[in-house]
N, CA, C and O atoms as a DFTB+ gen file, in Angstrom:
492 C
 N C O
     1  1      14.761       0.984       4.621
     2  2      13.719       1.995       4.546
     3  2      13.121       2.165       5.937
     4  3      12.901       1.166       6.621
     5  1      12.870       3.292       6.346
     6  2      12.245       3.994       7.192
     7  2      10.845       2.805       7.853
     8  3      10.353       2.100       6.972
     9  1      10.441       2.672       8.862
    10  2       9.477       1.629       9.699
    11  2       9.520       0.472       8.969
    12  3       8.450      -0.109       9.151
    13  1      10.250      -0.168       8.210
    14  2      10.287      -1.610       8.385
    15  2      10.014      -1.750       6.653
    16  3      10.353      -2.777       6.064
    17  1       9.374      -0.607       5.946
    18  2       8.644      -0.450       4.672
    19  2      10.076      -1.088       3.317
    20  3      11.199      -0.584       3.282
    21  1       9.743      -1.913       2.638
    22  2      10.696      -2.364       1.648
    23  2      10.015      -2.085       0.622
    24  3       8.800      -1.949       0.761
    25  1      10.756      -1.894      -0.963
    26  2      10.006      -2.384      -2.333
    27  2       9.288      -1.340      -2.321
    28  3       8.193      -1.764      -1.950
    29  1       9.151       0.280      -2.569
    30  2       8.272       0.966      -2.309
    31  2       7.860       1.059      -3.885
    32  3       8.656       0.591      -4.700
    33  1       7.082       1.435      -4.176
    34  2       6.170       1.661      -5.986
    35  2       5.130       2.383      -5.570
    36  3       4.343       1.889      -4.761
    37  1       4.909       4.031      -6.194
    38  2       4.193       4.560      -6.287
    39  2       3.692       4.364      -7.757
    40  3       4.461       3.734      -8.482
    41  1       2.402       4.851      -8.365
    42  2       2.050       5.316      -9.539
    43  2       1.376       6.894      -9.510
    44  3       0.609       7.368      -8.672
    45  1       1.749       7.305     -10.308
    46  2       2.045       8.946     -10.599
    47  2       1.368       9.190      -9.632
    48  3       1.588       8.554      -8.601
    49  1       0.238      10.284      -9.669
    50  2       0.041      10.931      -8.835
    51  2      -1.567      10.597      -8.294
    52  3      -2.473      11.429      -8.251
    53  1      -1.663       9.121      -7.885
    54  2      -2.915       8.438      -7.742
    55  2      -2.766       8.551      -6.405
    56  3      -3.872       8.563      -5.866
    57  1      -1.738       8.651      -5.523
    58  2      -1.888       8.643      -3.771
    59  2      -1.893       6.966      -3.181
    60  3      -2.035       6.578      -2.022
    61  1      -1.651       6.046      -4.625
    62  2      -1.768       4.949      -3.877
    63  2       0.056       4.489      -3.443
    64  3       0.959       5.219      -3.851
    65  1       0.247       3.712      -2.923
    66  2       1.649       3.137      -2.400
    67  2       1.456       1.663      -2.831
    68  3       0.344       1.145      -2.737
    69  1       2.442       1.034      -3.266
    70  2       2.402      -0.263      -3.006
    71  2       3.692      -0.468      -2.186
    72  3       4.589       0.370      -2.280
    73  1       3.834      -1.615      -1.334
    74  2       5.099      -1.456      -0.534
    75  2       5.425      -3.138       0.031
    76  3       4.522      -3.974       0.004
    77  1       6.567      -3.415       0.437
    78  2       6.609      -4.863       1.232
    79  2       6.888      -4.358       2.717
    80  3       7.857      -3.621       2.901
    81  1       5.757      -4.872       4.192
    82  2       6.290      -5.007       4.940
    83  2       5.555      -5.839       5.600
    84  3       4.497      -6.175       5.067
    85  1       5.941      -6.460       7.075
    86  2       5.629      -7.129       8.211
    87  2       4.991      -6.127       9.074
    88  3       5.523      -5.187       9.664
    89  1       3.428      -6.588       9.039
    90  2       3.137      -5.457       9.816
    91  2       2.289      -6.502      11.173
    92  3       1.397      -7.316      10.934
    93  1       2.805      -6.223      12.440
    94  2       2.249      -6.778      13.393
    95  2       1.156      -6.279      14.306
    96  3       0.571      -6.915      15.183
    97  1       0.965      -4.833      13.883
    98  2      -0.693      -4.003      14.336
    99  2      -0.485      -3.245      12.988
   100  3       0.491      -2.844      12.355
   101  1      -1.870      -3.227      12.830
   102  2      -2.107      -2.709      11.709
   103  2      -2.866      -1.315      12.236
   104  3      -2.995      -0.392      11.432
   105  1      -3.305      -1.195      13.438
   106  2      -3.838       0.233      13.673
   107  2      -2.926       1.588      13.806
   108  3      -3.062       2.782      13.541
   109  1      -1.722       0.569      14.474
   110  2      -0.117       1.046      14.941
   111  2       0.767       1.795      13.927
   112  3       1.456       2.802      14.090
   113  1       0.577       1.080      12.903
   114  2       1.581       1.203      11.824
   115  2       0.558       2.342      11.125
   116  3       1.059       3.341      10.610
   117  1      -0.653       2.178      11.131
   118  2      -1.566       3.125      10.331
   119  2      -1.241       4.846      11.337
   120  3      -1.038       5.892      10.720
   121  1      -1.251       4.814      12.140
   122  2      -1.265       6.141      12.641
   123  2       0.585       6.658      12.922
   124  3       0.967       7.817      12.761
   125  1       1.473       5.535      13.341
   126  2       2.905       6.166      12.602
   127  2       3.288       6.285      11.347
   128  3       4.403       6.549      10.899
   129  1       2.208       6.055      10.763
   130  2       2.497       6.792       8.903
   131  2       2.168       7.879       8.824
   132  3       2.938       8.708       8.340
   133  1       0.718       8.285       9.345
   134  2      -0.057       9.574       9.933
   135  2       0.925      10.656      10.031
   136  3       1.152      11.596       9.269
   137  1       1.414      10.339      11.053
   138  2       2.447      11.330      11.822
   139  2       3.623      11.554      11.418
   140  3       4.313      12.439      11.923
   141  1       4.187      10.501      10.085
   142  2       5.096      10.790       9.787
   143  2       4.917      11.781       8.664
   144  3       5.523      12.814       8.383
   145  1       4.039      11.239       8.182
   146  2       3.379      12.710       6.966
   147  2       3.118      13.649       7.410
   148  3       3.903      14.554       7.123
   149  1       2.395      13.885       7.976
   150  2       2.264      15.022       9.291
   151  2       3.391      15.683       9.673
   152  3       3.531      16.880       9.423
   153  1       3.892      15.292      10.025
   154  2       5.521      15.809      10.384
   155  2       5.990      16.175       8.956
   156  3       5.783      17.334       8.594
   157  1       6.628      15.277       8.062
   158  2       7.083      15.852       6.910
   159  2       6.602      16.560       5.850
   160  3       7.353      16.989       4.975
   161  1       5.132      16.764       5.842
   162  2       4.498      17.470       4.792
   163  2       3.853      18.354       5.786
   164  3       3.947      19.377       5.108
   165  1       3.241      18.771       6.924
   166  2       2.512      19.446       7.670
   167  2       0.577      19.314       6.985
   168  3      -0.223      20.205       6.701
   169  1       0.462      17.862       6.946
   170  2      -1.055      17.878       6.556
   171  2      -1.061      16.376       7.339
   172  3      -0.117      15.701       7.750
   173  1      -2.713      16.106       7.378
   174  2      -3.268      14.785       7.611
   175  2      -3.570      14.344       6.540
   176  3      -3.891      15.191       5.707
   177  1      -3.595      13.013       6.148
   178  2      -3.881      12.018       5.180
   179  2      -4.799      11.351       5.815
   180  3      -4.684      11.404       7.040
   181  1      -6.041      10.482       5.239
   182  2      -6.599       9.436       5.729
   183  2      -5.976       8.172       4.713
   184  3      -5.910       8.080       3.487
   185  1      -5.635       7.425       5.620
   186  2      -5.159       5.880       5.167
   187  2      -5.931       4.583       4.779
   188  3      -6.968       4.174       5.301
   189  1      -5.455       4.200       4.093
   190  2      -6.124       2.472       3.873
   191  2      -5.243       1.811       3.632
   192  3      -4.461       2.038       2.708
   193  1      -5.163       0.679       4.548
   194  2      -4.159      -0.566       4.448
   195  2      -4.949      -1.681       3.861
   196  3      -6.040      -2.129       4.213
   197  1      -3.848      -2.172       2.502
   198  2      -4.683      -3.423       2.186
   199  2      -3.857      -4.116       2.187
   200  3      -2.712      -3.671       2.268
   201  1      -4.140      -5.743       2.080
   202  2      -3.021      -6.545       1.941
   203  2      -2.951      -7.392       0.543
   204  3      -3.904      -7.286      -0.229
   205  1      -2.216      -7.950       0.315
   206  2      -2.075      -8.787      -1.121
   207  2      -2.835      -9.360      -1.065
   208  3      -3.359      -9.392      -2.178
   209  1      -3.627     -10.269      -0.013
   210  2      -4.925     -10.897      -0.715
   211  2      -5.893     -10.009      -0.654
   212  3      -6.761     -10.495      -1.378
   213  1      -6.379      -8.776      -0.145
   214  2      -7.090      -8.083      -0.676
   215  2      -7.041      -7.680      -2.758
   216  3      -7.656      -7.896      -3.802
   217  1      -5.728      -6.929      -2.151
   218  2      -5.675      -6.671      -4.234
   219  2      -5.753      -7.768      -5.074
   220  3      -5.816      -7.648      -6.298
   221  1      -5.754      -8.792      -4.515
   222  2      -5.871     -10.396      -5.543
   223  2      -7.237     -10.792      -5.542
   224  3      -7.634     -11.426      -6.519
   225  1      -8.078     -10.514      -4.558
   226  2      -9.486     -10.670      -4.723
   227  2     -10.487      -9.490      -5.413
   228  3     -11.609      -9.693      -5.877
   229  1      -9.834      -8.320      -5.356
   230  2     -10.284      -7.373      -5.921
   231  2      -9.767      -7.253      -7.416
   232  3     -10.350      -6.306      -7.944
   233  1      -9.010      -7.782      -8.162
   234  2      -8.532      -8.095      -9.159
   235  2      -9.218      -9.452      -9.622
   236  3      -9.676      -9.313     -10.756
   237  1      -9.435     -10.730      -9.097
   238  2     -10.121     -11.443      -9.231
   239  2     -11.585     -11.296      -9.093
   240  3     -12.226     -12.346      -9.103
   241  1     -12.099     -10.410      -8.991
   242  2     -13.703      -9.779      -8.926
   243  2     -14.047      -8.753      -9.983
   244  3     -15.068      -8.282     -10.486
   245  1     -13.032      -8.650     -10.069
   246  2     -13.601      -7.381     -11.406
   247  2     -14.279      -7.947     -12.379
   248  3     -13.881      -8.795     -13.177
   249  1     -15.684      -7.279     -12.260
   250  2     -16.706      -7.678     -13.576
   251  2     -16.096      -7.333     -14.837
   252  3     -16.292      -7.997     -15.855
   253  1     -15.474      -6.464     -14.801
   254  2     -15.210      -5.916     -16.512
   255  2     -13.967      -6.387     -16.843
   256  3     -13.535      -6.274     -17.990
   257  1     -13.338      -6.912     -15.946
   258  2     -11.826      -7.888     -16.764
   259  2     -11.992      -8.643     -18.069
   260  3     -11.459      -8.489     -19.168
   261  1     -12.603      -9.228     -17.762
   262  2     -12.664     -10.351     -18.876
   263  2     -13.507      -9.863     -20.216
   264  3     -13.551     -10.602     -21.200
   265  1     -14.039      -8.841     -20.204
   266  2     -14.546      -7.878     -21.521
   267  2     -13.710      -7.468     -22.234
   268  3     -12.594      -7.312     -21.739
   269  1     -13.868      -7.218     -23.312
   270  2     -12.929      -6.697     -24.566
   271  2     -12.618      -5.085     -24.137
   272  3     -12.160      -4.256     -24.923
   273  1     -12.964      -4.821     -22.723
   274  2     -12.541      -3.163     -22.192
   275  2     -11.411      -3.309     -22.553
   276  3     -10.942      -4.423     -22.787
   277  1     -10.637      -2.015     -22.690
   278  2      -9.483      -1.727     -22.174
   279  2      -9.257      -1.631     -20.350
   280  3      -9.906      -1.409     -19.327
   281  1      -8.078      -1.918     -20.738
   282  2      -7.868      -2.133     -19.149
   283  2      -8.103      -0.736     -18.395
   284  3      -8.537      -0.574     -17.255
   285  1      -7.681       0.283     -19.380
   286  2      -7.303       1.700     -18.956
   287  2      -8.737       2.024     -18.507
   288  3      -8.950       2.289     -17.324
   289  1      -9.727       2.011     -19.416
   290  2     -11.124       2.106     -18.567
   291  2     -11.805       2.185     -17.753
   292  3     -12.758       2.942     -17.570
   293  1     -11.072       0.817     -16.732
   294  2     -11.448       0.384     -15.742
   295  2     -11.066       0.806     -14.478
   296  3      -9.853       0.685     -14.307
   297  1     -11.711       1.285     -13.477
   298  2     -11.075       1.783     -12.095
   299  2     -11.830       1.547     -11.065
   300  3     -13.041       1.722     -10.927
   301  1     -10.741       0.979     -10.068
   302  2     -11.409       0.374      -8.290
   303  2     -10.874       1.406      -7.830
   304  3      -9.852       2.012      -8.153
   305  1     -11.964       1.640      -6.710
   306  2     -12.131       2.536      -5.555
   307  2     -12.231       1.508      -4.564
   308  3     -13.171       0.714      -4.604
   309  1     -11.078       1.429      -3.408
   310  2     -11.703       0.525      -1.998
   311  2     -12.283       1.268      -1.117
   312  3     -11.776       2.284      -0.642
   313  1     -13.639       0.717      -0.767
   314  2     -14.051       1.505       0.367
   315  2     -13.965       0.990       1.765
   316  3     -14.168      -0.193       2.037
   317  1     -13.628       2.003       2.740
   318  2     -13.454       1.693       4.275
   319  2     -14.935       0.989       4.834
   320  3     -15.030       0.824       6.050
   321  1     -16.198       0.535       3.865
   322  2     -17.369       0.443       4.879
   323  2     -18.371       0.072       3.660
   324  3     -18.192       0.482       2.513
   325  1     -19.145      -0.522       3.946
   326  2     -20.203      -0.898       3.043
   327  2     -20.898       0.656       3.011
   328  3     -20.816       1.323       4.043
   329  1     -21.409       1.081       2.125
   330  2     -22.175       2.078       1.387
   331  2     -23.904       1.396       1.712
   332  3     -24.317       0.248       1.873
   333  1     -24.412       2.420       1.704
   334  2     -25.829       2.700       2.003
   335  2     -26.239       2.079       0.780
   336  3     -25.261       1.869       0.063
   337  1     -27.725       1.568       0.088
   338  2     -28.535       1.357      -0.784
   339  2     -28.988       2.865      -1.531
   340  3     -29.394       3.053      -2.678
   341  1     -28.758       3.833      -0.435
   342  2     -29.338       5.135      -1.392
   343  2     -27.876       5.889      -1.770
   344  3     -27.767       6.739      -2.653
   345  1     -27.168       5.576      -1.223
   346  2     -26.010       6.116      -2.012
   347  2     -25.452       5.278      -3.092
   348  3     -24.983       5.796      -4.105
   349  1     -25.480       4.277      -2.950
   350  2     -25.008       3.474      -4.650
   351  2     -26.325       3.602      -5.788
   352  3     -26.127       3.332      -6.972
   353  1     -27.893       4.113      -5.209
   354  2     -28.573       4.336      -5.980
   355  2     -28.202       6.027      -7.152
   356  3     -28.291       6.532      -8.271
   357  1     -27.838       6.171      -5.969
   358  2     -27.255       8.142      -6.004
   359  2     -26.252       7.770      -7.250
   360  3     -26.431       8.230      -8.378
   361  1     -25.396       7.066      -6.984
   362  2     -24.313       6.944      -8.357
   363  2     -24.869       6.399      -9.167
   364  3     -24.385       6.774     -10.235
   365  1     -25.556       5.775      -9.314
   366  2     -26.401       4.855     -11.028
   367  2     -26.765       6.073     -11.479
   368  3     -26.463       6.292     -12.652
   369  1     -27.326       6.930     -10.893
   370  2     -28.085       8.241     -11.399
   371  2     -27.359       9.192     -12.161
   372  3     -27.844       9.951     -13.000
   373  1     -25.809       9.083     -11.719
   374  2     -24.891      10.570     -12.000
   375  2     -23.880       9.588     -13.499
   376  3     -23.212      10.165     -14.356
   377  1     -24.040       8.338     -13.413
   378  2     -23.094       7.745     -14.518
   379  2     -23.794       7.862     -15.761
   380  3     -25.010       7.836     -15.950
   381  1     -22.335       8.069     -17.041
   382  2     -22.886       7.916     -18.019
   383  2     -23.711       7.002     -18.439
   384  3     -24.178       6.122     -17.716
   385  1     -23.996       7.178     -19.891
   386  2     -24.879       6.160     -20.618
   387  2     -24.230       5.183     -20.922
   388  3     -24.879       4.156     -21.128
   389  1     -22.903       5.132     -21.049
   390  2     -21.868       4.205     -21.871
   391  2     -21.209       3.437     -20.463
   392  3     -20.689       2.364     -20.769
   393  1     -21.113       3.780     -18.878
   394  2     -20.707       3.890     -18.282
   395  2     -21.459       2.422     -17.361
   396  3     -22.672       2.227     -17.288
   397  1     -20.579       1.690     -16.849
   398  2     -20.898       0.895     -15.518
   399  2     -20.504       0.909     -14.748
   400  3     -19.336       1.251     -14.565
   401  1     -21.573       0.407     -13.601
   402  2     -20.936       0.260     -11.906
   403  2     -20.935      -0.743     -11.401
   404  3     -21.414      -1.414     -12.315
   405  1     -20.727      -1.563     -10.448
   406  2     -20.908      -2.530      -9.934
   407  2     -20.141      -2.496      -8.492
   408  3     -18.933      -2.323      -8.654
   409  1     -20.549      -2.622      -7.056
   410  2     -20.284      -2.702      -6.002
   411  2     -19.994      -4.476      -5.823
   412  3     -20.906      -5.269      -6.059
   413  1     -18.848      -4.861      -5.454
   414  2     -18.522      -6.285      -4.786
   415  2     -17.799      -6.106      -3.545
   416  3     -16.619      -5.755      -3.546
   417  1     -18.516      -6.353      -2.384
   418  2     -17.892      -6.527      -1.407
   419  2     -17.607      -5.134      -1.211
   420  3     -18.449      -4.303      -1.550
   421  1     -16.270      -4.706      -0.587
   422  2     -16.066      -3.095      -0.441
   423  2     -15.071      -2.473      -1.717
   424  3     -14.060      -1.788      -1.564
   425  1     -15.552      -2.833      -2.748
   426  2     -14.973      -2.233      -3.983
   427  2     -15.790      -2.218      -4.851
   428  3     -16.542      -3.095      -5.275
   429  1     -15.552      -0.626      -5.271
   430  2     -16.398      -0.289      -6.187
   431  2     -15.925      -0.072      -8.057
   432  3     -15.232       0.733      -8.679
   433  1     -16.477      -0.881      -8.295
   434  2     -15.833      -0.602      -9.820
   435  2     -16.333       0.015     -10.807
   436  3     -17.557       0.082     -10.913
   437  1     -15.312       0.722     -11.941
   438  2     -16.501       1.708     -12.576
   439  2     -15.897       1.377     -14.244
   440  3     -14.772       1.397     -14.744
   441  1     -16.631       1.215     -14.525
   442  2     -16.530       0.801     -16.147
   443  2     -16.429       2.117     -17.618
   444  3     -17.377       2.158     -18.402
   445  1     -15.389       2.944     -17.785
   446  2     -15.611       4.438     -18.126
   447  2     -14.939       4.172     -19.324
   448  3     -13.715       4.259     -19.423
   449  1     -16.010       3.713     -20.635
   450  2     -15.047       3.271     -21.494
   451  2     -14.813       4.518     -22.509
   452  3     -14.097       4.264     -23.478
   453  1     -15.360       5.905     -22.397
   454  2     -15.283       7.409     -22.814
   455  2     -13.841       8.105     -21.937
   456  3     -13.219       9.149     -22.137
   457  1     -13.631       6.809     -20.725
   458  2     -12.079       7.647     -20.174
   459  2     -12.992       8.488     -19.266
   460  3     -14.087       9.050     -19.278
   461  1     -11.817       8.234     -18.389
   462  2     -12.128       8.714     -16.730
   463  2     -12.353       9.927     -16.824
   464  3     -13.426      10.186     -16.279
   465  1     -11.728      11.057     -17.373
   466  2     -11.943      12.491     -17.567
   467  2     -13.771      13.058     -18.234
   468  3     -14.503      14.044     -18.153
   469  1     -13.774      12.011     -18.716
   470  2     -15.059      12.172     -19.015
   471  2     -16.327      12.027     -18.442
   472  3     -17.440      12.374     -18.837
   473  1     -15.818      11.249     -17.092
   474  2     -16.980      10.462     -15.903
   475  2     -17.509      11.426     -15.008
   476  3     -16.624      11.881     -14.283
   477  1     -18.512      11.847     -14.820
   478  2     -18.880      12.432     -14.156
   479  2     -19.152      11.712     -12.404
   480  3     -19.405      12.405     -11.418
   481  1     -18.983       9.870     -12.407
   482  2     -18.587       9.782     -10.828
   483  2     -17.558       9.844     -10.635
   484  3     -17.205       9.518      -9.502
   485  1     -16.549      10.272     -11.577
   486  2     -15.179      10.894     -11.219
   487  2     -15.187      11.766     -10.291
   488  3     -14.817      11.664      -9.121
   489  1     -15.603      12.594     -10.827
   490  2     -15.639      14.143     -10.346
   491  2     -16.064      13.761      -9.247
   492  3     -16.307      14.581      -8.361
């Protein structure tokens, strides 16, 4: 595969990648992906690189795992940066009644047990 990328797994049409590679700059490899999309689709993407112990700690943090949720319910957002106090106040405000949030670290989790289509911090 193309820059070093093995094992590629998308899921439908979420924009995330999962992939195996050796990456020895991570700023490097982030902006020749850039350009390769760029080149082959004629748009910019903004990127986020995580690594397996990221998704293992963010999987191991999830407040609502261990609840009788459905799994389907449940959805992480990683964020590039800690969030303001008035913007995670801003989202308590816009979620349902049935609905939870919880910020750990730079992931935000949202508890949508009416289904994501129904969430208005979806939107």
């Amino acid at each position: 595969m193309a820059m070093g990328i093995d094992r590629v797994k998308t899921y439908i049409q979420s924009g995330n990648l999962l992939f195996q590679a050796e990456i020895a700059d991570k700023e490097r490899f982030l902006r020749d992906v850039r350009q390769a999309i760029r080149e082959a689709a004629g748009f910019e993407v903004q990127l986020m690189l995580m690594d397996l112990e990221n998704l293992r700690a963010a999987f191991e943090n999830n407040p609502y795992f261990d609840s009788d949720a459905d799994p389907k319910t449940i959805h992480l957002w990683f964020l590039e940066g800690e969030p303001d106090g008035a913007g995670f106040a801003a989202l308590e405000e816009l979620k349902n009644e049935t609905e939870a949030i919880c910020l750990i670290e730079r992931v935000l989790y949202l508890y949508a047990p009416d289904g994501i289509g129904r969430s208005r911090l979806a939107k």
